[in-house]
C-alpha positions, -999 to +999 in steps of 0.1 A: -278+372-023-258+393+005-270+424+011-239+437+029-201+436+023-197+417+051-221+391+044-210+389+010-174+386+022-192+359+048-207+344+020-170+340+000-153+328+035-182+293+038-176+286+005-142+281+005-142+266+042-173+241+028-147+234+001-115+226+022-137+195+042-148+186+020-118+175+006-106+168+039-134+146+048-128+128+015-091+127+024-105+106+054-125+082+037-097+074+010-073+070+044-101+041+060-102+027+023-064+019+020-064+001+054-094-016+047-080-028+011-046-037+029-066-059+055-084-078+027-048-082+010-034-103+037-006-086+050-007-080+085+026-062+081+014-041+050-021-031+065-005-021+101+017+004+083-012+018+066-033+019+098-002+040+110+001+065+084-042+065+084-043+072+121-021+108+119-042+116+090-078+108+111-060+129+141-052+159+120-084+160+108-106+152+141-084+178+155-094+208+129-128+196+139-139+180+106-148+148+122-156+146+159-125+134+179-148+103+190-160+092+156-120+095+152-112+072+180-143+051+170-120+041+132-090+038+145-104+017+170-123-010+147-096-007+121-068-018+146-089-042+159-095-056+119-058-055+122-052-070+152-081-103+142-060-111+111-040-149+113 
């Protein structure tokens, strides 16, 4: 329990900011899910329009610092190279 205004106000502030990455993060995840499913569909085509809608999602977010901007670099990395491996 705050003792203060401010930390109360403090208090309020985290919670909300807690709440907004976490649906950002989750945001994230669904993002690397799509791609992922559009890789296991087949179509190279399909998946590398995903992976290009994905990757401004996974900047925005590495650049509000949710995710660090190499664990950023590190997905879009390993899913263009998923990509890149399909026949």
């Amino acid at each position: 329990m705050a003792n203060t205004a401010q930390a109360a106000k403090r208090a309020r502030q985290s919670l909300k900011r807690r709440e907004h990455n976490f649906g950002m993060r989750t945001a994230l995840r669904t993002a690397i899910k799509k791609v992922k499913k559009a890789i296991a569909a087949g179509d190279k085509a399909a998946a590398a329009q995903t992976l290009q809608s994905s990757t401004s999602m996974i900047d925005k977010i590495a650049d509000k610092r949710i995710i660090h901007k190499n664990k950023a670099s590190r997905h879009k990395s390993r899913l263009a190279a998923a990509i890149k491996q399909m026949a």
